[in-house]
C-alpha positions in Angstrom: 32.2 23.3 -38.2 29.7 26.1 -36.7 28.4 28.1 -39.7 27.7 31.4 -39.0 24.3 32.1 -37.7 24.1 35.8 -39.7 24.5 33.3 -43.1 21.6 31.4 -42.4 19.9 34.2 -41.3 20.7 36.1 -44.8 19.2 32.6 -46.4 15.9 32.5 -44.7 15.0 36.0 -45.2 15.8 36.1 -48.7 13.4 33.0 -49.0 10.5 35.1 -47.3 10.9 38.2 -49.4 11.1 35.9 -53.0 7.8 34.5 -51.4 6.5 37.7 -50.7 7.2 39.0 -54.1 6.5 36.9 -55.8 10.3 36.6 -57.3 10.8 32.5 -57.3 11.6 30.4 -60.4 9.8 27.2 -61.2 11.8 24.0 -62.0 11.9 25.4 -65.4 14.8 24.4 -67.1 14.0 23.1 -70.6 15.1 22.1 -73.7 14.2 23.2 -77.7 12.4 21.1 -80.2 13.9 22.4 -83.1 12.3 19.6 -85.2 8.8 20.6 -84.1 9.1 24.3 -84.9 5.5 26.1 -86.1 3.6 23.0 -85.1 0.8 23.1 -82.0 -0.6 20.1 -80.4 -4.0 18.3 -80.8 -3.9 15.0 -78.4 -2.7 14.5 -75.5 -3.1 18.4 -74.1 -3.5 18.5 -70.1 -3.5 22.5 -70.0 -4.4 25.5 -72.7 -3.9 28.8 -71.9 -3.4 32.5 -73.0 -2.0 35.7 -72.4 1.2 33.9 -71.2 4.0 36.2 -70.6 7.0 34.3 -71.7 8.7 30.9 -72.1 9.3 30.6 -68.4 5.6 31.3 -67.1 4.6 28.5 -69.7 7.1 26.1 -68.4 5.7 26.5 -65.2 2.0 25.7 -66.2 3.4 22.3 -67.3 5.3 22.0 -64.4 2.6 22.3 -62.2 0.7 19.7 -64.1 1.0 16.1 -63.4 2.0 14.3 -66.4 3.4 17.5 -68.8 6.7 16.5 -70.5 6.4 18.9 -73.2 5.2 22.3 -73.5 4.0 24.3 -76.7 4.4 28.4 -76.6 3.6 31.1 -79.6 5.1 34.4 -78.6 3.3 36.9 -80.6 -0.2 35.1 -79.0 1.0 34.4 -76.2 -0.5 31.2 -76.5 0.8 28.0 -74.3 0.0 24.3 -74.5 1.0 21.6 -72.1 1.2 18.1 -73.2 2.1 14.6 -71.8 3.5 13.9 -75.4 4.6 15.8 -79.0 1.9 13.1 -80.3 -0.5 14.6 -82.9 0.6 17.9 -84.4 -0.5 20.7 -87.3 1.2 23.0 -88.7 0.8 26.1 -86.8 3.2 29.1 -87.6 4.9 30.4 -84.9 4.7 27.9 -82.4 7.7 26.4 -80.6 8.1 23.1 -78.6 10.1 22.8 -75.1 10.7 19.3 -73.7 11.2 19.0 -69.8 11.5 15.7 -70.4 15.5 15.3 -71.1 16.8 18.4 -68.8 15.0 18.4 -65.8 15.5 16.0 -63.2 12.2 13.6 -62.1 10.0 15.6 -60.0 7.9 13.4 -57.7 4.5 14.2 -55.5 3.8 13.5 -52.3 1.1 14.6 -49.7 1.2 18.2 -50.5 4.3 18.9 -51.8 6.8 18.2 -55.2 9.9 16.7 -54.6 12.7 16.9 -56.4 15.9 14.9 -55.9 19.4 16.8 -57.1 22.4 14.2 -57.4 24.1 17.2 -57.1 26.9 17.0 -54.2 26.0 20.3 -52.1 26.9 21.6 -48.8 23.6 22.9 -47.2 24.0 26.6 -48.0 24.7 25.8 -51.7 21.8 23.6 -51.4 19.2 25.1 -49.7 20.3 28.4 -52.3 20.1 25.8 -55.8 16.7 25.3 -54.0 15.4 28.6 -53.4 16.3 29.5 -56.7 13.8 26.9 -58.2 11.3 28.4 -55.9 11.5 25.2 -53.2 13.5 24.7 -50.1 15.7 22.2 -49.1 13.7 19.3 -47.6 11.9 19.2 -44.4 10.4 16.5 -42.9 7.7 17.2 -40.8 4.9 14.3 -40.6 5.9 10.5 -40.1 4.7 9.5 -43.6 6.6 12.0 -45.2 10.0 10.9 -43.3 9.2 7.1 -44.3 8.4 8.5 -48.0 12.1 10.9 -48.0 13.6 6.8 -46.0 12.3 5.1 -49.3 13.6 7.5 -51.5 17.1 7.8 -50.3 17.2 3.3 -50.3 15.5 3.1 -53.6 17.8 5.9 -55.2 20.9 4.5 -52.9 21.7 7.9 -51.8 22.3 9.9 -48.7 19.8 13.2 -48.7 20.3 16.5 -47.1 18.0 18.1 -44.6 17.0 21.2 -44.0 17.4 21.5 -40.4 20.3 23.1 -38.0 21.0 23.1 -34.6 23.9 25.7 -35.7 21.6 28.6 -33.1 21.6 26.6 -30.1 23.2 22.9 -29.9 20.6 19.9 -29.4 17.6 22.4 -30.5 16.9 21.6 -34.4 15.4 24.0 -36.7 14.0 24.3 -39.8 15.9 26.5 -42.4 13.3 27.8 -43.5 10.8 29.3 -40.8 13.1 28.2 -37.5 10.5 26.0 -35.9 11.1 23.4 -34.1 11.5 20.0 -36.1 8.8 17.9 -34.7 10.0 14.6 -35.3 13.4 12.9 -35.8 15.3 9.4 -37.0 18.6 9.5 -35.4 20.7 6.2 -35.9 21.0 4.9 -32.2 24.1 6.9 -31.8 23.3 10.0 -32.8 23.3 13.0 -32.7 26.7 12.9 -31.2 27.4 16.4 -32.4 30.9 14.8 -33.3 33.5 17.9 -33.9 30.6 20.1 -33.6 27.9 18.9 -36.2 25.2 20.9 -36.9 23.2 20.1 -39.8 21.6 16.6 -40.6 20.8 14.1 -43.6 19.3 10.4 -44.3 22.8 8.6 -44.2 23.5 5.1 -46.2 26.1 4.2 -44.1 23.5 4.2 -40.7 20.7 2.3 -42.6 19.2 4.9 -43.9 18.7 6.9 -40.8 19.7 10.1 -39.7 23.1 11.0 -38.6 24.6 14.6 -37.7 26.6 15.9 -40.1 29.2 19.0 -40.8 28.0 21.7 -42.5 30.4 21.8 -45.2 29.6 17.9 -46.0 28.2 17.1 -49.5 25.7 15.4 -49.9 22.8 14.9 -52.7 19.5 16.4 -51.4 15.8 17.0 -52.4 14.6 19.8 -53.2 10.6 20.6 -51.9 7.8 23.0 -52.7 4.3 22.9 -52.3 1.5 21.7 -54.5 -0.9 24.3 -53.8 
């Protein structure tokens, strides 16, 4: 299946102007702490910090710490805590606990990027959209550690994973979804790509060893999810 060329076009612009303004989400989805209500934290705190805007600007301050699980926030002071536990607390009225620990799928770091791996079964526009929203991309491989790394993943999680790359603009010349240039380096199974029925997109596949095969488009697959630490 060709997919149209003007979609993916739509896709990576969109991506530049959320960058540009500043208008991505962090993985951010979280979960009350009813139980811990008007209490703050005094052990195990990786991050303090004020004048924070709302519940989602102080889940990303915890996400963008190593270790946070849980995260404090006081509206009216505009207070936030990050914590690797919910160890250790004083009354404190007007405080309110978030776990990321139950809701959020495992984030993982690598090199210079987070990774996160969606069991979600996505075809790559869906995909690559679930990850823009979360202020990532769809995985793109672009050194030989990290393709070994993304190889590990997929055989210690027995999974097939996405990738962010297309030859849906001209065939045999792979892209990256995200800025169209070139993909530097690939892992094709000995057969492919064989651009069987007209295959354009790409994943680490199970069912070749955990290499890369050429896929359709409109295949589902689980994927990962990447942004960058800095």
């Amino acid at each position: 299946m060709r997919i149209s060329v003007s979609v993916f076009v739509i896709i990576i612009i969109s991506q530049y102007n959320a960058c540009v303004f500043g208008a991505f989400k962090e993985f951010s989805d979280f979960s009350r702490v009813s139980a811990n209500d008007n209490k703050r934290p005094t052990l195990d705190i990786i991050g303090e910090y004020e004048q924070i805007q709302s519940l989602s600007e102080c889940s990303s301050r915890c996400f963008k710490r190593p270790g946070c699980t849980t995260f404090f926030f006081h509206r009216g002071s505009r207070k936030c805590y990050a914590t690797s536990s919910a160890n250790g607390l004083l009354p404190s009225e007007g405080f309110v606990q978030f776990s990321i620990q139950t809701s959020v799928p495992q984030r993982r770091e690598f090199g210079k990027s987070h990774y996160l791996l969606v069991k979600n079964r996505l075809a790559i526009l869906e995909a690559q959209r679930y990850c823009l929203a979360l202020g990532a991309k769809l995985v793109e491989i672009e050194t030989p550690e990290e393709s070994t790394y993304l190889t590990n993943m997929a055989i210690q999680e027995n999974t097939d994973i996405l990738l962010g790359i297309t030859d849906a603009f001209m065939e045999g010349k792979w892209v990256f979804l995200s800025s169209m240039d070139s993909v530097p380096l690939f892992n094709w199974s000995i057969e492919d790509p064989d651009n069987d029925r007209n295959q354009d997109c790409a994943g680490i596949v199970n069912y070749k060893s955990y290499t890369w095969d050429d896929i359709d488009c409109s295949d589902k697959r689980t994927f990962v999810c990447e942004r960058l630490t800095v």
